[in-house]
N, C-alpha and C positions, 0 to 999 in steps of 0.2 A: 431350462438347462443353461440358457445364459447365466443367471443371476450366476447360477453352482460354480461353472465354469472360473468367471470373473472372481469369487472368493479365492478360488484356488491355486490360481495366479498370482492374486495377491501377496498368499501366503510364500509360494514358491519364491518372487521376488525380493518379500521382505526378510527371509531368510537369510540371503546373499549378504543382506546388508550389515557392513562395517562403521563402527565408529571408535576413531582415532582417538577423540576430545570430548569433551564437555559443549567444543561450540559447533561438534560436527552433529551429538546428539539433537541439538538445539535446530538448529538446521533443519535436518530431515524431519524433528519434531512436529515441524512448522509445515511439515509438508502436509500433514492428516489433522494437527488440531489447529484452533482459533480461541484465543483466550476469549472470554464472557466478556460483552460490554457492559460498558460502567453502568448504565441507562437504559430500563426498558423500552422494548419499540415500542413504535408510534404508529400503528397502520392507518391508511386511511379512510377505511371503513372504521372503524373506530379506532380515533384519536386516544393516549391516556394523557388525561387530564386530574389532577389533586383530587376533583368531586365526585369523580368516578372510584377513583381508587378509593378513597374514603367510603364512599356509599358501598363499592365491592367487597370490601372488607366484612362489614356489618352481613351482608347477605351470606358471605363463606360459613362463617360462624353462626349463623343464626339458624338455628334447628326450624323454627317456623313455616320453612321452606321444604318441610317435608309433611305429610301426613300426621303422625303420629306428635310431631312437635318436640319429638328428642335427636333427630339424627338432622347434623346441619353435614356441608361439606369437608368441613375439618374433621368428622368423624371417622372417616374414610382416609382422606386426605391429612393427618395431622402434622400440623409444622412443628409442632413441639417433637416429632419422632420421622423432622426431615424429608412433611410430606408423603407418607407413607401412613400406614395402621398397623405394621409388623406379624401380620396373621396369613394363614395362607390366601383366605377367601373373606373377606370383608360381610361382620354382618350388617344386615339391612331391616328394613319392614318387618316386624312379624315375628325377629330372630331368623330369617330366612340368610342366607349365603349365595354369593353370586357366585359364576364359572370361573372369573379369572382373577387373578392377586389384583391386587390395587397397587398402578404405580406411580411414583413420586410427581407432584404436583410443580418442584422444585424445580426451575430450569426448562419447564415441559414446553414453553413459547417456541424453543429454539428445536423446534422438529416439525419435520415435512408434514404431518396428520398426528392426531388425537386416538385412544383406546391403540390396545393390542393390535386390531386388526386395520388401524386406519381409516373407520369409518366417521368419522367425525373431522371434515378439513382441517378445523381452528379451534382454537381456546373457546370463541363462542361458541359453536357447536357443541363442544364436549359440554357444555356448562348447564345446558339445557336436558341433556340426556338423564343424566343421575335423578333427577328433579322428580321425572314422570316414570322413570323405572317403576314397576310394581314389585320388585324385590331388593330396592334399594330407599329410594326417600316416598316411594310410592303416591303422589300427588294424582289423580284422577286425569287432571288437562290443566295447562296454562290458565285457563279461567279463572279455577278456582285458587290458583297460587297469586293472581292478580287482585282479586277479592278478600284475600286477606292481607296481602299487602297494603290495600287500598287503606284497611281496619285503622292502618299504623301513622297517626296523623305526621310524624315525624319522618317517615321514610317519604311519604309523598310530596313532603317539602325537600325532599335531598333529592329526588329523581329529578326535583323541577332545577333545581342548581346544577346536574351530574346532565342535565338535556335540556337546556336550555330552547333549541330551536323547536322542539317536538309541542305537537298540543295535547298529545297525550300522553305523558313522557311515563308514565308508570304503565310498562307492556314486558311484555316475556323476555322479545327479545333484548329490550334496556335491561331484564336482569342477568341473562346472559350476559351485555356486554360490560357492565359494569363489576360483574365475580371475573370477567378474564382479563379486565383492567389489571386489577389488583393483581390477579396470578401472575403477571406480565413485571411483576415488582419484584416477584420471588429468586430472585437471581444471585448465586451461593460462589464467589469469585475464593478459592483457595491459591495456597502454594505454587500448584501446579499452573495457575495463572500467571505469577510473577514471574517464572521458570521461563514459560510464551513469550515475558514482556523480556527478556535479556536478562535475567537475574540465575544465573545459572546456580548458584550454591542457594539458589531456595528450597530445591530436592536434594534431597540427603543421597548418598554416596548407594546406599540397597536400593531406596528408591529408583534413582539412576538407572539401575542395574534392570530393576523390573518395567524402566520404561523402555530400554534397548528390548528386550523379550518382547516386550505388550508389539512392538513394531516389526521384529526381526521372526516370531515366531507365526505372526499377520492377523493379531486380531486389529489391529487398528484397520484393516482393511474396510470392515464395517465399522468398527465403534472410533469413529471421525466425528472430526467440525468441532461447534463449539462445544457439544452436551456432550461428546462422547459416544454418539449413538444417534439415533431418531432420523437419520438422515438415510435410511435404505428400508425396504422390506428386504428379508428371508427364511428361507425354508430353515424350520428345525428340524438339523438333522441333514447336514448337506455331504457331510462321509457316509456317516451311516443312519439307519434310523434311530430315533430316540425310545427308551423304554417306556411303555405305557404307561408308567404311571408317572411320567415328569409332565408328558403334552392330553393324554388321556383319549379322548374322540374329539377332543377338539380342532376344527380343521382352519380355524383362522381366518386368513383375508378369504379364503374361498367364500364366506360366508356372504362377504359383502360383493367380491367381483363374480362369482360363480364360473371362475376360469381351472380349468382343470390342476394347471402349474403353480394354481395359487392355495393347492391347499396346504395344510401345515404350513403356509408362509406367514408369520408375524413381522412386524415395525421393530426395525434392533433397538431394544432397550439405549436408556442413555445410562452414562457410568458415573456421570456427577452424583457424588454420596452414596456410592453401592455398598461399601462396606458399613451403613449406616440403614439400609432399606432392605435390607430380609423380611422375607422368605424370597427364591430368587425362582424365575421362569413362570409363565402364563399362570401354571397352577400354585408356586408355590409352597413347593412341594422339597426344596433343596433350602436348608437354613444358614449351611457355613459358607461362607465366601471361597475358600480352598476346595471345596467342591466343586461349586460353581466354576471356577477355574478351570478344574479339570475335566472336567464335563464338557464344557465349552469346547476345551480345544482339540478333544478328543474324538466329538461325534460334528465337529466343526468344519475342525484342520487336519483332522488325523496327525495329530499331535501328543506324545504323550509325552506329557510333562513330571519332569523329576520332583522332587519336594524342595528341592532348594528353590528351583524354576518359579514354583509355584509361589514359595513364601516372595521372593522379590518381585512378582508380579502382583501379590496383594500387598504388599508394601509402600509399589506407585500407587495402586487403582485406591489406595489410605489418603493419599497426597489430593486426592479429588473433594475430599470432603471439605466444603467449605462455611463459610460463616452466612448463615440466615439472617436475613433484616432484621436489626431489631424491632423496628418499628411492628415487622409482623409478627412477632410474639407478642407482641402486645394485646392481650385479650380489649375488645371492643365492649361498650355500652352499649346493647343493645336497646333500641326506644320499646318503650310499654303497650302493652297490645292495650286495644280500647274497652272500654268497661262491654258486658255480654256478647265479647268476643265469641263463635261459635269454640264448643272444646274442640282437640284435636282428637283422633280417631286412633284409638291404639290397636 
């Protein structure tokens, strides 16, 4: 009841809120977001380092790293579509479909936990999971994902440049952290950045408009910080409940805390490139952005939003999409598996 409570306050305060100017917007803008750094982190559990990124890169893309030998992480995840796959439910192994939409990979560093439900602390974490899924890239165990990597004379000379200090440096968790190196690169600085940095006429005048609502109506109360989002759990469905077929039986973080409060509670999405990563919510299941909107604020904030309300708040949350690395579009060379490689398992 806290969480609920604290949204609702939110909203009732950001209501109130006036702005005179351009630098009053700016102002109080600065009070819920944080432009994107120039420069992925650096943690110190693992450092990003060029050899990393590089080696990570080749692993994202490299279907090898599943089972069947056609679904890499970019599958799922594609940067050419914003880090997303644009379908409700991502397939996997088999043609088989998982529970929850797949979302953007884009930006994903800058949140509290990993997956819908938070079960994965960090980038490494999540990186490992997909891998051994049986209904996603379907690998049996770490072992045998180790074993053919091993095959690849080329990757085992980059693990030894990307880890140096290790004597065994080609291991599960070196492939995790070398794919969340690289994801740690994916960072999409727009408009709405330069807006952050004191550039006030970088948002257009609707925009504007729709970022005074995004604050004044309270959804910035959750979808804060740098990404927009990622930085709270909550319940779906904090006015009222949601219709069954948007969240389904899905009960969320309960899954992983097995705490009564926490069922239907999800990790708030981030909004960096939402108007570019449809289908929207857990399942999926809502395709237009102006839905999504109303949706939101209605079973949120008890908010029911006009159609103009609506178009100028998807106007800003347009102002969010920003420019992807080139460098990571750049499809990689993958090195050549070795002669009587085993085949892969379809």
């Amino acid at each position: 009841m806290k969480r609920i409570k604290t949204v609702l306050l939110s909203a009732v305060l950001a209501s109130s809120v006036a702005f005179a100017s351009d630098s009053d917007l700016l102002k109080e803008a600065k009070m819920y977001f944080k432009p994107l750094p120039k420069k992925p982190t650096s943690p110190a559990y693992n450092p990003t380092t060029p050899e990393k990124v590089k080696l990570g890169k080749k692993l994202y893309f490299d279907p090898r790293l599943s089972l069947s030998g056609v679904i890499s992480c970019n599958t799922c995840h594609n940067l050419s579509l914003y880090g997303a796959d644009d379908i409700e439910t991502s397939l996997g192994h088999k043609f088989l479909t998982g529970g929850r939409n797949a979302p953007t990979v884009l930006n994903a560093d800058f949140q509290i936990a990993q997956f819908w439900d938070g079960r994965a602390k960090n980038l490494e974490e999540q990186a490992k999971g997909p891998i051994l899924n049986p209904v996603e890239m379907s690998m049996p165990n770490p072992e045998i994902v180790i074993s053919r990597l091993k095959t690849i004379k080329e990757y085992v000379n980059e693990f030894k440049q990307a880890f140096p200090k290790d004597k065994n440096p080609v291991n599960y968790d070196n492939v995790a952290k070398a794919i969340a190196a690289f994801e740690r690169t994916l960072i999409t600085p727009s408009r709405f950045d330069k807006f952050l940095e004191g550039d006030t006429n970088a948002l257009t005048k609707k925009e504007k408009a729709g970022l005074k609502l995004f604050i004044s109506k309270g959804c910035a109360g959750c979808h804060n910080g740098v990404a927009l989002g990622g930085t709270m759990y909550q319940k779906m469905g904090v006015v009222k409940p949601y219709p069954a077929n948007l969240i389904g039986e899905d009960l969320g973080r309960y899954n992983v805390t097995k705490k009564e409060e926490d069922k239907h509670v999800f990790k708030v999405p981030i909004l960096r490139n939402v108007t570019r990563t449809y289908p929207y919510f857990s399942k999926g299941k809502v395709w237009d952005i102006r839905d999504a909107v109303k949706i939101m604020a209605e079973y949120q904030l008890g908010q029911n939003l006009t159609k103009d309300e609506v178009d100028k708040i998807v106007a800003f949350l347009d102002s969010l999409t920003g420019e992807i690395p080139k460098e990571a579009l750049q499809l990689p060379v993958l090195p050549p598996s070795a002669p009587n490689t085993p085949k892969p398992q379809l």
